[in-house]
N, C-alpha and C positions, 0 to 999 in steps of 0.2 A: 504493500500500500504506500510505503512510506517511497519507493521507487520508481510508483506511479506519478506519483505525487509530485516527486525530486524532477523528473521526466516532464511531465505537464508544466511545470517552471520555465526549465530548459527551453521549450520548444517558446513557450509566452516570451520570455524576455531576448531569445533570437527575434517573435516577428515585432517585439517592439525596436532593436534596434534597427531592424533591414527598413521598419516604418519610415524610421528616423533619416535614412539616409536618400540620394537621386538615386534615378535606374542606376547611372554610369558606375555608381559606388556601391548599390547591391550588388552588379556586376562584380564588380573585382573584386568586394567582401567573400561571396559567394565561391568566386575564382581561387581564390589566397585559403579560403578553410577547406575546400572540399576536392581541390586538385589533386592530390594522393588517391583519394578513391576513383574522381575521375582519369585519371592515366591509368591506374589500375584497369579500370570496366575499358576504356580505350582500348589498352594492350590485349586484352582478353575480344574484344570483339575483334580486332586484326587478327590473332591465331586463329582464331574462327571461321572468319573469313575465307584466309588459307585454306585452311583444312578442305572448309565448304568447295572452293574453286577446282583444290586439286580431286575432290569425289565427282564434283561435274564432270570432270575433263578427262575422267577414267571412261564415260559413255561417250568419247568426242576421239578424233585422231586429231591430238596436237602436232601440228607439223613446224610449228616456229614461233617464238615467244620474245618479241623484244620491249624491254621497257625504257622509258626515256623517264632518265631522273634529273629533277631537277629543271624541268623546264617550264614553259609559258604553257600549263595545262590548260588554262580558259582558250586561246585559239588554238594549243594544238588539236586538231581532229584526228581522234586515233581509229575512228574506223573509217575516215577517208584513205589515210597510209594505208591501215588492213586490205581495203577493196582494191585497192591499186596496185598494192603489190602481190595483192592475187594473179591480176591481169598481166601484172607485167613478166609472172611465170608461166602464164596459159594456162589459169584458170585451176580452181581448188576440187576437190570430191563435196559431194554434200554432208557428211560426215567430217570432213576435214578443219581444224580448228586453227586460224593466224591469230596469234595475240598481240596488239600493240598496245601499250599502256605508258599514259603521262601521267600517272595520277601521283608520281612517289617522291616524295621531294625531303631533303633534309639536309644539315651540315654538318662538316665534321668538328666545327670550331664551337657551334650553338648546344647549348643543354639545355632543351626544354623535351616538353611531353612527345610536342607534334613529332621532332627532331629523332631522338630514341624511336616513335613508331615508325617513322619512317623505316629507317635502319634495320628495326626488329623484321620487320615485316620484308623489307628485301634479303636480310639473311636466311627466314624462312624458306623464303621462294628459290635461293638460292640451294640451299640445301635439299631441298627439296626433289632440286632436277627442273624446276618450273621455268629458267631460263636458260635460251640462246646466245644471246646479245643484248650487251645495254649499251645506250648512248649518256655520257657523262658530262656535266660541266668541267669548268678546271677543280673545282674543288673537290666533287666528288673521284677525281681522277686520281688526286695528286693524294687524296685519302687514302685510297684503296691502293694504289702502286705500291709494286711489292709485295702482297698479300698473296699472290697466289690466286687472285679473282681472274684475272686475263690471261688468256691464250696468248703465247709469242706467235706471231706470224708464219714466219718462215718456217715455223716446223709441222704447218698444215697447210700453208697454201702454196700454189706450184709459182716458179717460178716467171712466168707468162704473167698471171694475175699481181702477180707484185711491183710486176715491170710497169702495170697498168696504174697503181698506184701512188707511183715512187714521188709524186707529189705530193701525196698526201700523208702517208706513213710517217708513225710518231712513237718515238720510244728513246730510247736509250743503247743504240746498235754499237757502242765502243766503249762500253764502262768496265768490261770484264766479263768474266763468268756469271750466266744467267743475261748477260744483256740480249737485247733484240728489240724489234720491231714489236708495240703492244698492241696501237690502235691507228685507227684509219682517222685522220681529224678531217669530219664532215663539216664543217663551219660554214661552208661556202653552199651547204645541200640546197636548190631549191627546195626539194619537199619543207624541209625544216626552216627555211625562208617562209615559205608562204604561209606558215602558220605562227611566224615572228617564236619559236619554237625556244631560241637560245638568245634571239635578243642580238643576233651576228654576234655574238660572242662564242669565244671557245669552246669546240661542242667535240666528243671524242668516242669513236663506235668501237666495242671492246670484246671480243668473240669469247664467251666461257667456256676453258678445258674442259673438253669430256664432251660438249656438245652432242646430240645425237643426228641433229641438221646441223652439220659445218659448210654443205652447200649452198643451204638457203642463208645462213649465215652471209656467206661471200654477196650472194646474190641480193640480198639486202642492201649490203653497202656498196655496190653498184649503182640499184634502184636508188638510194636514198643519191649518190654523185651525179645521177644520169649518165652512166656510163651504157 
């Protein structure tokens, strides 16, 4: 009774002071007490999420999975990319699944909620097997280098395709052992122009070891160069 009681206080003298305050400062009152449980329930709906995506995509043939981190998600259009780079292989099965995804965005510098889910939530996807290829800012590049997240080049794609590229290639090809070629810098991609994607700032397409499409991969950063 007596913790009903204590309770029914509690909860009165909270809506007396949210009373007391503007929207703007229930807001951030609201923000500042209860943020812990909310990045909590956050984090837990993005694993969920996952999980959710990777059970759908078990009734689907995923054929290629790229995500753009980091970028102008309000005009990027990731299922105009998807349909276009259907066509520009000739066309998909109906069963067949291209993912392209702007939705992920974080830093390596910032610690907040958003930042951590981000992160969370593509090392899931990561581990997972759930990607191909991501396209990077500088930041998220210059994070992840070194880690073991990028395929070197040279030790999957033929000679011919790189000769194709050799404007574009971006790594660290004379530093020593383990150096090479990491990523393709797209910066110049139409595709990723027209939807003001990176902002013509430094944009970097980075193939994941293991990949089980390393052609569509290739083919990818092609389409995104107009080659």
């Amino acid at each position: 009774m007596d913790y009903e009681k204590s309770l029914k206080e509690k909860v009165r003298d909270e809506l007396k002071k949210l009373s007391s305050l503007t929207w703007r400062q229930r807001l951030g009152y609201i923000w500042d007490y209860y943020k812990p449980l909310m990045a909590a329930v956050v984090i837990v709906i993005l694993v969920l999420s996952v999980v959710a995506t990777a059970v759908h995509n078990m009734s689907l043939n995923r054929i290629f999975s790229a995500y753009l981190v980091n970028c102008n998600s309000y005009e990027t259009d990731s299922d105009l990319i998807s349909g276009e780079f259907a066509e520009y292989i000739g066309g998909i099965g109906s069963n067949d699944q291209i993912t392209v995804d702007a939705t992920l965005g974080f830093s390596q510098d910032e610690v907040s909620e958003y930042s951590m889910a981000g992160q969370m939530k593509l090392t899931a996807l990561l581990a997972a097997g759930e990607v191909d290829l991501m396209i990077l800012d500088e930041d998220a590049y210059q994070g992840y280098f070194g880690s073991d997240v990028f395929q070197e080049l040279s030790a999957v794609v033929d000679e011919e395709q790189l000769d194709a590229w050799k404007e574009y290639l971006f790594g660290d090809p004379d530093s020593g052992s383990g150096s090479g070629w990491y990523a393709v810098n797209v910066q110049d991609s139409p595709v990723l122009a027209r939807g003001n994607s990176y902002g013509g700032e430094a944009a970097y397409a980075v193939i994941i070891p293991g990949t089980e499409h390393l052609e569509l991969c290739i083919r990818f950063i092609n389409y995104l160069l107009g080659l």
